[in-house]
N, C-alpha and C positions, 0 to 999 in steps of 0.2 A: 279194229284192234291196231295200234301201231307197235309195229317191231322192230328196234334198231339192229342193227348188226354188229356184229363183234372181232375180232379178231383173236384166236387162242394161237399162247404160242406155248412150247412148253421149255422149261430152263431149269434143268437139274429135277428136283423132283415134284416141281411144282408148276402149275397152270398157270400161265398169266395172259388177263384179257385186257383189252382195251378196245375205246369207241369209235371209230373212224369218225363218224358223226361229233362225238366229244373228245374231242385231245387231249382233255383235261382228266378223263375219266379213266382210274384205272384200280384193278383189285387182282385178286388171286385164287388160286384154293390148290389142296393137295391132288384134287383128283376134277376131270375136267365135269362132274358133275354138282361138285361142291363149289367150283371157279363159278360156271353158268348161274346156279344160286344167287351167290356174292355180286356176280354181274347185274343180280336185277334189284338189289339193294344198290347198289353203283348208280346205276341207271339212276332212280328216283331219286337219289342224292342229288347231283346234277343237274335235273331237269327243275326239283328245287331250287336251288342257286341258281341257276339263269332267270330261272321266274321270280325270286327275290332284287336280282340285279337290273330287271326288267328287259333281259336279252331276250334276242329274235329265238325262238326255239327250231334247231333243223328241221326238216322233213327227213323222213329216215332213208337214209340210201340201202339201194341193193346190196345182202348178200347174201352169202350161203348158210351161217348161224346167225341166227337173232336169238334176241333176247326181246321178251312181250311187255309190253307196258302193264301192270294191274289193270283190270279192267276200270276199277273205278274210278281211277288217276285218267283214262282216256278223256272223259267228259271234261275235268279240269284242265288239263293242257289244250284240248279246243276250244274249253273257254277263255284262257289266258290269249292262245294264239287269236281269238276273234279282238278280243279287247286291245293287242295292240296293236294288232293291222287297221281295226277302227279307231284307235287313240283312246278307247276309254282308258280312262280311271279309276280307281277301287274309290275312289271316292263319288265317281258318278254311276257308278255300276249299284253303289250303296242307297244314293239318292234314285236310282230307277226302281229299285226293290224295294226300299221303307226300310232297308235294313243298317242295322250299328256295324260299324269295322270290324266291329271282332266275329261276324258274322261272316262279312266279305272275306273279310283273312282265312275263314275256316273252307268257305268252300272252293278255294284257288289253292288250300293246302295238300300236296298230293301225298300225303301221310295222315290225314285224317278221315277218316268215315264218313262223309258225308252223304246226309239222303237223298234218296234217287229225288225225291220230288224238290229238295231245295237248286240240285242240279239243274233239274227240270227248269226251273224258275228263271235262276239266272243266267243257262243257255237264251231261252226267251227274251231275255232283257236284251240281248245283243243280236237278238235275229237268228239265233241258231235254234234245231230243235233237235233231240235228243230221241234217237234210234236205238233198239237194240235186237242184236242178231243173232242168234245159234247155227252154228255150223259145225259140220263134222270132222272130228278130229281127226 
């Protein structure tokens, strides 16, 4: 699971968070449970954009609130993060799988549903392999 952290501050009658990890990332809510909410729409937005911009995505720093990544979106950001550390390319990641771009584009999408097994797939293409863990809340 990756969880970034947050910072709540609060300004009159309303929450406001931001990312220490994304400087760029910022939302709000009336109540610090509707902010934390908005924050993990935040999150995904931004994690979005740097992976459209093809930026390095942080590691998430220590802290006291986080905010959890979707789980599904986890596999996609280890796949992005594998691909640029290795220099791939959606276009040779396309050429390792047999698949069309609009297939690549879907499964790098951290807003789309992708299935566990197309995950599966293209973790693989790049050397990665896809775990999943249950633990206690």
């Amino acid at each position: 699971m990756l969880r970034y952290p947050v910072r709540l501050t609060t300004e009159g009658e309303r929450v406001l968070v931001d990312f220490p990890d994304f400087p760029e990332a910022h939302t709000f809510g009336d109540t610090r449970e509707e902010a934390l909410t908005r924050a993990s729409d935040a999150l995904l937005t931004v994690i979005d954009a740097y992976m459209k911009d093809r930026q390095r995505l942080p590691q998430p720093s220590r802290g006291r609130v986080v905010v959890d990544v979707p789980p599904l979106a986890v596999p996609k950001i280890e796949l992005y993060n594998a691909m640029h550390q290795q220099r791939i390319t959606k276009a040779e990641l396309g050429r390792r799988l047999g698949w069309h771009m609009p297939q690549v584009d879907r499964v790098l999408d951290v807003h789309h549903a992708s299935r566990i097994d197309r995950l599966q797939q293209a973790l693989q293409a790049v050397g990665r392999r896809l775990e999943v863990t249950v633990v206690d809340a």
